[in-house]
N, C-alpha and C positions, 0 to 999 in steps of 0.2 A: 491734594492729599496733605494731612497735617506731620510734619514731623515728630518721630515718636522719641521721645528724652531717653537717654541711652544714661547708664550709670554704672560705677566698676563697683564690684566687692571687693572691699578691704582682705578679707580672710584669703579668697581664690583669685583674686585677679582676674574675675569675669567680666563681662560687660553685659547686662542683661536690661531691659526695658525696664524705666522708674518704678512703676505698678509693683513688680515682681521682685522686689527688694525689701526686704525692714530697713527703716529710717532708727537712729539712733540721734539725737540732739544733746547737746548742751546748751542750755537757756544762755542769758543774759546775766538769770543770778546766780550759774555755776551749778543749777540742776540737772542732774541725767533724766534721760526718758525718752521713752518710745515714743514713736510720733507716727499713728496710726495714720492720718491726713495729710502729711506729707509737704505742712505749708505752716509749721511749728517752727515759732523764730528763735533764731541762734545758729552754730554750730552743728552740721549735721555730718554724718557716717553712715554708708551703705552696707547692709552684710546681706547674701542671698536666703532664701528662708528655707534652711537645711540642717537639720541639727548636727552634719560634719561641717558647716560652716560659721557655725556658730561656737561649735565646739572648738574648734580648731582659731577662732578669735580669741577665744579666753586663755587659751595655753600659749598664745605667740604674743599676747597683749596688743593687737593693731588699735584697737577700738582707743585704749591708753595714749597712744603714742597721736593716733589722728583729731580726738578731742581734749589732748593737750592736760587730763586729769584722770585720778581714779576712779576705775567702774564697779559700783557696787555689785556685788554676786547675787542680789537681787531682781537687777536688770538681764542678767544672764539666764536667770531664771525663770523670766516673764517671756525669754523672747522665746523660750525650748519649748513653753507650755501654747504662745500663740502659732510655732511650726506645728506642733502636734495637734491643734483642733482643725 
């Protein structure tokens, strides 16, 4: 039986199976971005995909403090609209 990758959320301090998380990245050349595939090189951050956890990144700033730069309110915006579909 293969080992299932376990990963915490930033926002709740959960630990929930890789799959079941938004990746958040920081490139190389200090890009933000989602990272639908989960294998997007740089800097990455886990949030669970709940718009109170999401929500609740952007007002305590983890995502800030764990990829070391500022998050556009753009990417906050992508991530509310990919919990919602």
């Amino acid at each position: 039986m293969r080992k299932i990758p376990m990963r915490k959320c930033l926002a709740t301090q959960e630990r929930f199976p890789k799959k079941e998380l938004l990746r958040v990245v920081r490139t190389p050349e200090g890009e933000i971005q989602i990272d639908n595939s989960g294998k997007a090189n740089g800097r990455g951050a886990y949030l669970k995909k709940s718009k109170d956890a999401i929500i609740l990144a952007r007002r305590t700033n983890v995502l800030q403090r764990a990829l070391g730069c500022e998050i556009p309110d753009n990417i906050y915006q992508a991530m509310l609209e990919l919990v919602d579909e």
